[in-house]
C-alpha positions as YAML, in Angstrom:
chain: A
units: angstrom
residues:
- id: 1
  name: UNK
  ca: [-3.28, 104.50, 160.63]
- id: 2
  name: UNK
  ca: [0.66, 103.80, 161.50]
- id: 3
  name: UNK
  ca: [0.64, 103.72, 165.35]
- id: 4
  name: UNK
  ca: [-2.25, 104.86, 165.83]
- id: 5
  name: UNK
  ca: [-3.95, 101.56, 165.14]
- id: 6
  name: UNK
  ca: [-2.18, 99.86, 167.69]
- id: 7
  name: UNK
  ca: [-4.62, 98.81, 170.72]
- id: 8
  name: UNK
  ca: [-3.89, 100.19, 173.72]
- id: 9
  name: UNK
  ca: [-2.60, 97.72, 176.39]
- id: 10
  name: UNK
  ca: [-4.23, 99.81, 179.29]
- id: 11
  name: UNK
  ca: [-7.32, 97.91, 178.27]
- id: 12
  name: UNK
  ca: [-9.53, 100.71, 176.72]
- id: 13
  name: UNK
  ca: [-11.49, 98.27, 175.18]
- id: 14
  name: UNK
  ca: [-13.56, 95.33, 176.16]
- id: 15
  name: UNK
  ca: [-12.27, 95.89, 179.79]
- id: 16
  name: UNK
  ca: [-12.97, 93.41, 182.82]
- id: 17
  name: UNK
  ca: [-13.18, 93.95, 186.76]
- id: 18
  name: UNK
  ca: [-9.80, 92.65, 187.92]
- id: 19
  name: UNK
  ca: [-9.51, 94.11, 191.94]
- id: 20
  name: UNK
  ca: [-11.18, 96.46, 194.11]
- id: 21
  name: UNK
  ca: [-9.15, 98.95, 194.50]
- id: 22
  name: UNK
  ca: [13.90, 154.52, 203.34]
- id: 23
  name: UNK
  ca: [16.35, 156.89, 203.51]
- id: 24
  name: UNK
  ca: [15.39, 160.23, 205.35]
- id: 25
  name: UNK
  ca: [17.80, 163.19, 204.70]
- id: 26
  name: UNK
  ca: [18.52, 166.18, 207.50]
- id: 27
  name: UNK
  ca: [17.03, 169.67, 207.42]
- id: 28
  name: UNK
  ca: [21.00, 171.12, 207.74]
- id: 29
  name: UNK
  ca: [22.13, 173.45, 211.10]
- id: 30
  name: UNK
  ca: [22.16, 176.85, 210.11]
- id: 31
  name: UNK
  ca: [19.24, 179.09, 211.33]
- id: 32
  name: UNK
  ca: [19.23, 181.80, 209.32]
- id: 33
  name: UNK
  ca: [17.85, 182.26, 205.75]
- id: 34
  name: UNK
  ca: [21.09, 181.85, 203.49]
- id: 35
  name: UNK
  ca: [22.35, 179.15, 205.32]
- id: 36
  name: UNK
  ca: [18.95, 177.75, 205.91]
- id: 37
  name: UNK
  ca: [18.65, 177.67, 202.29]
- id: 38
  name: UNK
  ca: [21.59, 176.22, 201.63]
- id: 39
  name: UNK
  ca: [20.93, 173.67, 203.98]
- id: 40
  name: UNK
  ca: [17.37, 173.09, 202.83]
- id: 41
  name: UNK
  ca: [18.70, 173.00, 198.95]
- id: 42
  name: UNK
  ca: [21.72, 170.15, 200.09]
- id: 43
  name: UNK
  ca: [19.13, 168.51, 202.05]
- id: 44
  name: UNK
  ca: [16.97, 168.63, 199.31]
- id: 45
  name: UNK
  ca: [19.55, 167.33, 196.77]
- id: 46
  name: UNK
  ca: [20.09, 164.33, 199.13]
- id: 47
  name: UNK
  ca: [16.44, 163.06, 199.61]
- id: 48
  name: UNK
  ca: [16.57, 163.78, 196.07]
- id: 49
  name: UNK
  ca: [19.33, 161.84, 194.89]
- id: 50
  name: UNK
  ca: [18.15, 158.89, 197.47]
- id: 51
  name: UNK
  ca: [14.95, 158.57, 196.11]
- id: 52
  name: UNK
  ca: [16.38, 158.12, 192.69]
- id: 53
  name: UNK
  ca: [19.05, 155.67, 194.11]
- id: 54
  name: UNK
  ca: [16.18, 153.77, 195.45]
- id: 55
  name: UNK
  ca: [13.69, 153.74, 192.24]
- id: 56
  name: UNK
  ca: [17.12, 152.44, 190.52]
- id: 57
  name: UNK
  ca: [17.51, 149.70, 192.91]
- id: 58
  name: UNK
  ca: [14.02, 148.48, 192.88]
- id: 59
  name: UNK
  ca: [14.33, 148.86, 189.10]
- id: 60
  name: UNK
  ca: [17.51, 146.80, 189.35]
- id: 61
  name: UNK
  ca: [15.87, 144.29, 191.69]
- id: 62
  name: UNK
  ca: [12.59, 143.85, 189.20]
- id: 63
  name: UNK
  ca: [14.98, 143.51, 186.39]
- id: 64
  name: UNK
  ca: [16.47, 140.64, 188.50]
- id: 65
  name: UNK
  ca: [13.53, 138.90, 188.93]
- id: 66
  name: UNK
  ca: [12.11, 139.24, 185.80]
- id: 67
  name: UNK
  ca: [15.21, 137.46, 184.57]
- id: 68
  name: UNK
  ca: [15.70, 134.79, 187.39]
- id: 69
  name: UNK
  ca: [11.03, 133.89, 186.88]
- id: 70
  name: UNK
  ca: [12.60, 134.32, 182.70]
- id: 71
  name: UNK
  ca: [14.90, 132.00, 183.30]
- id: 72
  name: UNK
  ca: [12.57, 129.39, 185.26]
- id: 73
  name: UNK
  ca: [9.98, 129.33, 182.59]
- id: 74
  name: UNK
  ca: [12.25, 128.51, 180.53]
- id: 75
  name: UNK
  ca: [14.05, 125.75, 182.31]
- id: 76
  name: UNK
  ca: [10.39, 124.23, 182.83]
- id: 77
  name: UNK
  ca: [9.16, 124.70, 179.03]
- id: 78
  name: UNK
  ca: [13.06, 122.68, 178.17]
- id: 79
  name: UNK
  ca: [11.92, 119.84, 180.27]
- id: 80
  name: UNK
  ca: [8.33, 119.57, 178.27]
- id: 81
  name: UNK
  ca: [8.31, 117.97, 174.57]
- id: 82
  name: UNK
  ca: [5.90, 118.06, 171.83]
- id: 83
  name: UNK
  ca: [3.43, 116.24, 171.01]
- id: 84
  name: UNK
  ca: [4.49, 114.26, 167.98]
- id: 85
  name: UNK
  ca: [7.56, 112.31, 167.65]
- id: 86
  name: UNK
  ca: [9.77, 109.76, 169.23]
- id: 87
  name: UNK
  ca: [12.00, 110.77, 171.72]
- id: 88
  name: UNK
  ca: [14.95, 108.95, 173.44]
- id: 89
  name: UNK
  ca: [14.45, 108.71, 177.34]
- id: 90
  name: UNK
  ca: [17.67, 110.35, 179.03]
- id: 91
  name: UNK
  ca: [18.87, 112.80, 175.75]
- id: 92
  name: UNK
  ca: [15.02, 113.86, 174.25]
- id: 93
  name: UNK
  ca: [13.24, 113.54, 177.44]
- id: 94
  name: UNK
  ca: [14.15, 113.04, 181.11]
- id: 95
  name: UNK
  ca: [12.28, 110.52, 183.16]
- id: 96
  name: UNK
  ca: [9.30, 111.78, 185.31]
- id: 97
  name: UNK
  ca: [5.85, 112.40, 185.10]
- id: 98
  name: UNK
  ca: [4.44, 114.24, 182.48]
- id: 99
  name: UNK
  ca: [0.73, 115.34, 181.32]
- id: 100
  name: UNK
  ca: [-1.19, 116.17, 177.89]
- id: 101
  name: UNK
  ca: [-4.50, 118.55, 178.34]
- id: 102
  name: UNK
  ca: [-7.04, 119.18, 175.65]
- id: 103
  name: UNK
  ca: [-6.81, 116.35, 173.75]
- id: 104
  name: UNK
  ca: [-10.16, 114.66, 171.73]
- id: 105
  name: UNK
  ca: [-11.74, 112.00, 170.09]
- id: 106
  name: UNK
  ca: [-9.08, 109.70, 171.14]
- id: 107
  name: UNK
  ca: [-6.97, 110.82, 168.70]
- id: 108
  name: UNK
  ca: [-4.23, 110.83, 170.84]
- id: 109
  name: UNK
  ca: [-1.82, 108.19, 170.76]
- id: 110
  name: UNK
  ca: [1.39, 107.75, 173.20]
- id: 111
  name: UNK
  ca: [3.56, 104.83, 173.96]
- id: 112
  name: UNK
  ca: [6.23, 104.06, 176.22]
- id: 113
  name: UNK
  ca: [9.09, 101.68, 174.71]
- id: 114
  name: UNK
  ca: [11.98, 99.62, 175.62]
- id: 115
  name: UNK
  ca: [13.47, 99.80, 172.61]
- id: 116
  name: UNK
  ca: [12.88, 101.44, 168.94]
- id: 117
  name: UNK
  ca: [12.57, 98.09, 167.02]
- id: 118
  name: UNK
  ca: [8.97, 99.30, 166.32]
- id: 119
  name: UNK
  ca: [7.49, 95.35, 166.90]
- id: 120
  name: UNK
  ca: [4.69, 95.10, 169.32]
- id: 121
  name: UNK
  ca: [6.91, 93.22, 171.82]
- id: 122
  name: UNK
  ca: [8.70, 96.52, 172.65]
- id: 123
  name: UNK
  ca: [5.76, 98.55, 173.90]
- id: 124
  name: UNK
  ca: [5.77, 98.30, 177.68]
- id: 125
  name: UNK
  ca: [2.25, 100.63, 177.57]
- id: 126
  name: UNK
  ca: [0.36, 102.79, 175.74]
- id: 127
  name: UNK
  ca: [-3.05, 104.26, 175.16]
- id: 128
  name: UNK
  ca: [-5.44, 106.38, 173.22]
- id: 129
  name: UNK
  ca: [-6.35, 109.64, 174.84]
- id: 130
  name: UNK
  ca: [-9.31, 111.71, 174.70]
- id: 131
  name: UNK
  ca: [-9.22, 114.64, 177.31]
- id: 132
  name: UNK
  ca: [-5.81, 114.45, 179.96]
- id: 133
  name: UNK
  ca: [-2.88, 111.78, 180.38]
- id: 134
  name: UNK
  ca: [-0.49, 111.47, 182.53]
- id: 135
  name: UNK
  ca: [2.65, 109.41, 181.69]
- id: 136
  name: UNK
  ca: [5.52, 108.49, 184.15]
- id: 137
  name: UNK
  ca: [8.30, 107.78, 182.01]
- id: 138
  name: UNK
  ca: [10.98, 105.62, 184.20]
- id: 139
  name: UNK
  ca: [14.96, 105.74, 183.50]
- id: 140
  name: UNK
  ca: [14.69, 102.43, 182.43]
- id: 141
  name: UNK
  ca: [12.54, 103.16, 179.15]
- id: 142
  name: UNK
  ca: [14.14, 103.42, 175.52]
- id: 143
  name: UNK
  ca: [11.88, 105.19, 173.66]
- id: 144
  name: UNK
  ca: [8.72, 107.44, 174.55]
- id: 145
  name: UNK
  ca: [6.53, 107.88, 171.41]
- id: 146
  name: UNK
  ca: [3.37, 110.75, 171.25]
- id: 147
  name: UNK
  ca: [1.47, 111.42, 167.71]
- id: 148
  name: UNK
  ca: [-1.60, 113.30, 167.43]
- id: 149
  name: UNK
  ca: [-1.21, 114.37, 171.34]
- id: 150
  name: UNK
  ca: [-1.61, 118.05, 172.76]
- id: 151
  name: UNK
  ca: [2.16, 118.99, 173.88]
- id: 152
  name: UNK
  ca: [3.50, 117.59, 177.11]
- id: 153
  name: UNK
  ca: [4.65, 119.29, 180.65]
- id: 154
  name: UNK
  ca: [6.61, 118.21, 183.11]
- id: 155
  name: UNK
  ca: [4.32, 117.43, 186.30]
- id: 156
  name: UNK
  ca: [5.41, 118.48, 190.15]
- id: 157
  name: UNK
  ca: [3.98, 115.34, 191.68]
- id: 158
  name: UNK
  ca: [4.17, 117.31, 195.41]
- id: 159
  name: UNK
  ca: [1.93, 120.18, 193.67]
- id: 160
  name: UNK
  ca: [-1.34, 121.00, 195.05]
- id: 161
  name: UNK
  ca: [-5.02, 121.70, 193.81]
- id: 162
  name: UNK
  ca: [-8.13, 122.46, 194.28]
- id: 163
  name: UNK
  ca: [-10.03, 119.25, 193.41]
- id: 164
  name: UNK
  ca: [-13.06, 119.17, 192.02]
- id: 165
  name: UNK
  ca: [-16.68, 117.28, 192.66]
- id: 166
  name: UNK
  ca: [-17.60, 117.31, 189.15]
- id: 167
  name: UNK
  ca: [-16.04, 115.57, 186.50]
- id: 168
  name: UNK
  ca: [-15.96, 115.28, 182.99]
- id: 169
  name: UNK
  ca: [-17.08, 112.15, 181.68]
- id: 170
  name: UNK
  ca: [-14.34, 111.90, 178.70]
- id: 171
  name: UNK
  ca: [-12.09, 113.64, 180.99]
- id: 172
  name: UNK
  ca: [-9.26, 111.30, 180.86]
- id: 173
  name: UNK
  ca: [-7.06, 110.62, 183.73]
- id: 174
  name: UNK
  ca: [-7.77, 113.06, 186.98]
- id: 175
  name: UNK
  ca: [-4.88, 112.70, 190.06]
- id: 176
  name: UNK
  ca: [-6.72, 112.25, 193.22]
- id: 177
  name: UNK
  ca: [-6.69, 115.35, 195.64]
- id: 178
  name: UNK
  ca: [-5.17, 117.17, 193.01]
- id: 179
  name: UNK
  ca: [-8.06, 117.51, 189.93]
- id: 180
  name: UNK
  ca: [-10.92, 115.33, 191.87]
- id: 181
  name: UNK
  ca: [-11.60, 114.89, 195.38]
- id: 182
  name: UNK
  ca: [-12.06, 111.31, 196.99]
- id: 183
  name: UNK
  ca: [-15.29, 110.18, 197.93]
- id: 184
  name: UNK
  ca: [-18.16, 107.97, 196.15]
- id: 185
  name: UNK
  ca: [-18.96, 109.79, 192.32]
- id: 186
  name: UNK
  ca: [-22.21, 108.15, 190.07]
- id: 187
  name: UNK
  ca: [-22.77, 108.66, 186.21]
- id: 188
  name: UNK
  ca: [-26.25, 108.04, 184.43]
- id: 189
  name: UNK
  ca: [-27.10, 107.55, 181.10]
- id: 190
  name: UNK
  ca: [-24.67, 105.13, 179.64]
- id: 191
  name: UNK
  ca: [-24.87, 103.02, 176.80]
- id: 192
  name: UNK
  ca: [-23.06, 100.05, 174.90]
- id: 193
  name: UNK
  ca: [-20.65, 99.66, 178.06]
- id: 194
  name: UNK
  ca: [-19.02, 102.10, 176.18]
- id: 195
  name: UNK
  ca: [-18.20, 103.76, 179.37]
- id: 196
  name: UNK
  ca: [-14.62, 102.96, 180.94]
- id: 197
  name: UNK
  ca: [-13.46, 103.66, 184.16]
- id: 198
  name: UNK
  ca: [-10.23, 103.22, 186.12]
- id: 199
  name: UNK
  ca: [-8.54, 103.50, 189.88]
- id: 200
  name: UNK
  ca: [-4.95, 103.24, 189.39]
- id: 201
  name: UNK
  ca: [-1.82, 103.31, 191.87]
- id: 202
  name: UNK
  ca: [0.51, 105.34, 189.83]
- id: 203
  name: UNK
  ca: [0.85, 106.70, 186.07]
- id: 204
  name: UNK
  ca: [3.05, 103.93, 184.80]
- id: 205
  name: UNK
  ca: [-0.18, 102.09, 182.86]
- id: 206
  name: UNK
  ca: [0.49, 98.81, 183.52]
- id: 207
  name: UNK
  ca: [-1.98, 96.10, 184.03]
- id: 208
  name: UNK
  ca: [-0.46, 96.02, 187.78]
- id: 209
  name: UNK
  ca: [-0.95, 99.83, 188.13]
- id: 210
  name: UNK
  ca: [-5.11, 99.00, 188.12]
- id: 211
  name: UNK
  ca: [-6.40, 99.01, 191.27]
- id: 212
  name: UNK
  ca: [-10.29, 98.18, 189.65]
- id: 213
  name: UNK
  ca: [-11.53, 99.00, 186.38]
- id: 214
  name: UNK
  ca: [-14.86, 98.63, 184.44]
- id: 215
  name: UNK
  ca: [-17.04, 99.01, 181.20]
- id: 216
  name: UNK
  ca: [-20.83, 100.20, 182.37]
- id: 217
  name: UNK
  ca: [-23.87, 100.42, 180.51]
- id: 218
  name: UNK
  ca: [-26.88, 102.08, 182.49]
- id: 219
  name: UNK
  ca: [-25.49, 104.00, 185.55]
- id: 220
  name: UNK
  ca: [-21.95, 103.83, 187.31]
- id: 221
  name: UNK
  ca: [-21.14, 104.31, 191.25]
- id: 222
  name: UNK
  ca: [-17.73, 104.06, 191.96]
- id: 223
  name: UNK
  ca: [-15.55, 104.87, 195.39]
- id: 224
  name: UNK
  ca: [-12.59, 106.78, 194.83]
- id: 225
  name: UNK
  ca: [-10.68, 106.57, 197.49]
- id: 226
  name: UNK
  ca: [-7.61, 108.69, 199.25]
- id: 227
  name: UNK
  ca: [-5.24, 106.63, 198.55]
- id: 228
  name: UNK
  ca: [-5.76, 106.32, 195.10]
- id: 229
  name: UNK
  ca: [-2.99, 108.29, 192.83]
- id: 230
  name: UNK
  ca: [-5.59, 108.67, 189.35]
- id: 231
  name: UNK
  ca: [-9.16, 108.27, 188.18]
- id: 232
  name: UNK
  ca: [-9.70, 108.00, 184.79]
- id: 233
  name: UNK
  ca: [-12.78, 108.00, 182.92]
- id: 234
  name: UNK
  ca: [-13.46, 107.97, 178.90]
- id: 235
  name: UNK
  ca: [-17.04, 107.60, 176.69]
- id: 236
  name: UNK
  ca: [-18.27, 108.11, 180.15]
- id: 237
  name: UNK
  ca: [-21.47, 110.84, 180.98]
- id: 238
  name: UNK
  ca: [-20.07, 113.39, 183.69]
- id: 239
  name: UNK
  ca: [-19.56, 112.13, 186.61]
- id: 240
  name: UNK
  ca: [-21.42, 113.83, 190.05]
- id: 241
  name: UNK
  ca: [-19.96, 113.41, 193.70]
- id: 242
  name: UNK
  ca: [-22.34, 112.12, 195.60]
- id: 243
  name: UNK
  ca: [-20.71, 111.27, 198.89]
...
């Protein structure tokens, strides 16, 4: 299953409590006919000629920002990366945050690196994703490895949402005030503790990024509180806000 088989070290499996946690042209002088016409026919060539000089500047002006929004989307789709492959921190990818949507069955598989020996002692963190991740990827990393993974995008960690008070069960990770709201969520109907759930302080998936963490069989309550960065929930039934 190459890297796939690894475990994950954010402890997906067998998983213990550790913490609480316009222009207007004139009508001309003249008042008789001929000049009147005249007039009327010069002025008429002027509001004339503006309003084409104005359609060509808004024309000009669209064109403008249709290049300059252009040329943003594509600066933002340069800093994302695929989904499969190993990539260099600092030349393939640049450290930041960065989030996979629409990924299933855990098959999923990313894992941040401090060097590209390939041995288990060089994985710093990693995990099997079903649903959304979120990875920060420091400057100090080596190597940032995704296989079987939706692609990635570059997160704006000041961006706002509209959170939600429903959440998928196999979701994956959710930031707090972002994708779910704070406040006290329960989920019912769980079996074989196969039901994981996570409060962590940042995206970095270290054991000292878990604020509190738990397998459930039966139903779950859990508090998720403001201060909380993400919530993350997999094998889990949907989870319901309930205060």
């Amino acid at each position: 299953m190459g890297a796939k088989g690894k475990i994950a070290l954010g402890v997906v499996v067998s998983v213990v409590v550790i913490g609480a946690v316009s222009a207007n042209a004139g009508d001309g002088g003249d008042s008789g006919s001929g000049g009147k016409g005249k007039d009327s026919a010069a002025s008429a060539e002027r509001e004339s000629g503006t309003k084409t000089d104005t359609k060509a500047d808004t024309k000009a002006d669209t064109k403008a920002d249709t290049k300059k929004d252009a040329k943003a989307d594509k600066a933002e789709k340069e800093a994302a990366f695929q989904g499969d492959g190993d990539f260099e921190v600092g030349t393939d990818v640049k450290p930041g945050t960065y989030r996979t949507t629409g990924n299933t069955d855990s098959l999923c598989y990313w894992e941040r690196a401090k060097d590209a020996s390939g041995e288990m002692d060089s994985i710093l963190a990693n995990d099997n994703v079903s649903g959304t991740s979120y990875v920060t990827i420091p400057a100090g990393d080596k190597l940032f490895k995704s296989s079987g993974c939706k692609d990635w995008e570059a997160v704006d960690t000041k961006a706002t949402g509209t959170p939600a008070a429903l959440v998928k069960g196999d979701g994956g990770m959710h930031r707090v005030g972002v994708d779910i709201a704070p406040g006290t969520y329960r989920s019912t109907g769980n079996t074989d503790d196969l039901c994981y759930w996570e409060r962590s302080k940042d995206a970095s998936h270290t054991m000292e990024s878990i604020l509190a963490n738990n397998n459930v069989s039966g139903t779950a309550v859990v508090t998720v509180a403001a201060g909380d960065a993400y919530f993350k929930t997999t094998g889990c039934k949907d989870w319901k806000k309930t205060g």
